[in-house]
C-alpha positions in Angstrom: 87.4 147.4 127.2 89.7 145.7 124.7 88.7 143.1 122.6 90.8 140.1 122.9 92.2 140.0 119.5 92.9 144.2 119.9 96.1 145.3 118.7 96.0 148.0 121.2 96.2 145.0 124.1 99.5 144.4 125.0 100.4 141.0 125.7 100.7 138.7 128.5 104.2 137.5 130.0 104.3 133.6 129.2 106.4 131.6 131.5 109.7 132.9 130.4 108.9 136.7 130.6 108.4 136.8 126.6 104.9 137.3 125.2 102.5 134.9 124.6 103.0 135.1 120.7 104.2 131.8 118.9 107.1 131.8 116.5 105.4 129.4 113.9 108.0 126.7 112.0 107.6 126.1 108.4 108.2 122.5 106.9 109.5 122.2 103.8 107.3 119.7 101.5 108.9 117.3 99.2 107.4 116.1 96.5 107.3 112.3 96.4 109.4 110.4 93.7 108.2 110.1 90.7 108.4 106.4 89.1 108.4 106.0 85.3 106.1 103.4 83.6 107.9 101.6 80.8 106.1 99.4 78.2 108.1 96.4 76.7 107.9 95.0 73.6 107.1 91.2 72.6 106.4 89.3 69.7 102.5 88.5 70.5 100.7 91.7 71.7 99.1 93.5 68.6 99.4 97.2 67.9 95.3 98.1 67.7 95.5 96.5 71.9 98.4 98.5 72.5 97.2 101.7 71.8 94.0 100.7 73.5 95.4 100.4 76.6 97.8 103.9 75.8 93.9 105.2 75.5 92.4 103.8 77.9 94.7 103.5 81.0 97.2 106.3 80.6 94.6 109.2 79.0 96.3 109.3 75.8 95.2 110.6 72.6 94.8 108.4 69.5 98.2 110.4 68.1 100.0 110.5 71.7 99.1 106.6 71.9 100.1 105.2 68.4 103.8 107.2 68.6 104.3 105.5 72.1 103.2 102.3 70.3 105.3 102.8 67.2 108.5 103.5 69.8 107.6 100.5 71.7 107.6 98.5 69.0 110.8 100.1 67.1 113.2 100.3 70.6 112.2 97.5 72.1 110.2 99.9 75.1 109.0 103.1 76.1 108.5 105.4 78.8 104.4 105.8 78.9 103.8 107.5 81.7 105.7 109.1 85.3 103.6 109.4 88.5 104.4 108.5 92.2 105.2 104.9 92.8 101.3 103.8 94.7 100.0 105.2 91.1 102.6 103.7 88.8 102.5 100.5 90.7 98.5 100.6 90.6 98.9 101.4 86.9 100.8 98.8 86.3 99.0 95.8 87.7 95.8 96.9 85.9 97.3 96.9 82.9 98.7 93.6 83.2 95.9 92.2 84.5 93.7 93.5 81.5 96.0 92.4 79.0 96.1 88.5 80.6 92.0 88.5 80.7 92.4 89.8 77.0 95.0 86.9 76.1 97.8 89.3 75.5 101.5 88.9 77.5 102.3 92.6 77.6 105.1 93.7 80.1 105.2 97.1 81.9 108.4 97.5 84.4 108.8 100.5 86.9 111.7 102.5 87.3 112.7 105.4 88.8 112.6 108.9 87.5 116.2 110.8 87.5 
């Protein structure tokens, strides 16, 4: 007796006279957006807090952090960071938040990736 999933069965008609095997669809995946973090430049946040917060919120090394500083603080802002807008938004108002509990008025805008 043949096992159901047996090759050697033949299939059963469906409803149209085909067999009962499924054509499966695939769905393409996009990847969501990506949104870029950008760090602003002001007169009254220091450098050390800065790269503290490079550190500590965006996983950057002591190096990584005190170029993204330095190009902060020579452009006028920098791109820290891209991730998909939840996580860039999240980012952001943790930052900000931080920084106002720590007396500091850093700005971080989002903007889309291209």
């Amino acid at each position: 007796m043949a096992e159901p999933n047996d090759p050697k069965k033949p299939s059963k008609p469906d409803r149209d006279g085909g067999t009962d095997s499924q054509t499966l669809e695939r769905i393409k995946l996009q990847r969501p957006p990506l949104w870029r973090v950008v760090m602003h430049n002001d007169d009254f946040t220091t450098q050390e807090f800065v790269v503290v917060v490079l550190v500590n919120f965006f996983r950057k090394d002591q190096t990584e952090a005190h170029h993204i500083m330095l190009k902060v603080h020579m452009t006028g802002k920098a791109v820290v960071a891209t991730y998909t807008r939840d996580v860039a938004e999240t980012k952001v108002d943790q930052v900000m938040e931080f920084a106002r509990e720590q007396g500091h008025p850093l700005m971080l805008t989002l903007e889309p990736d291209e």
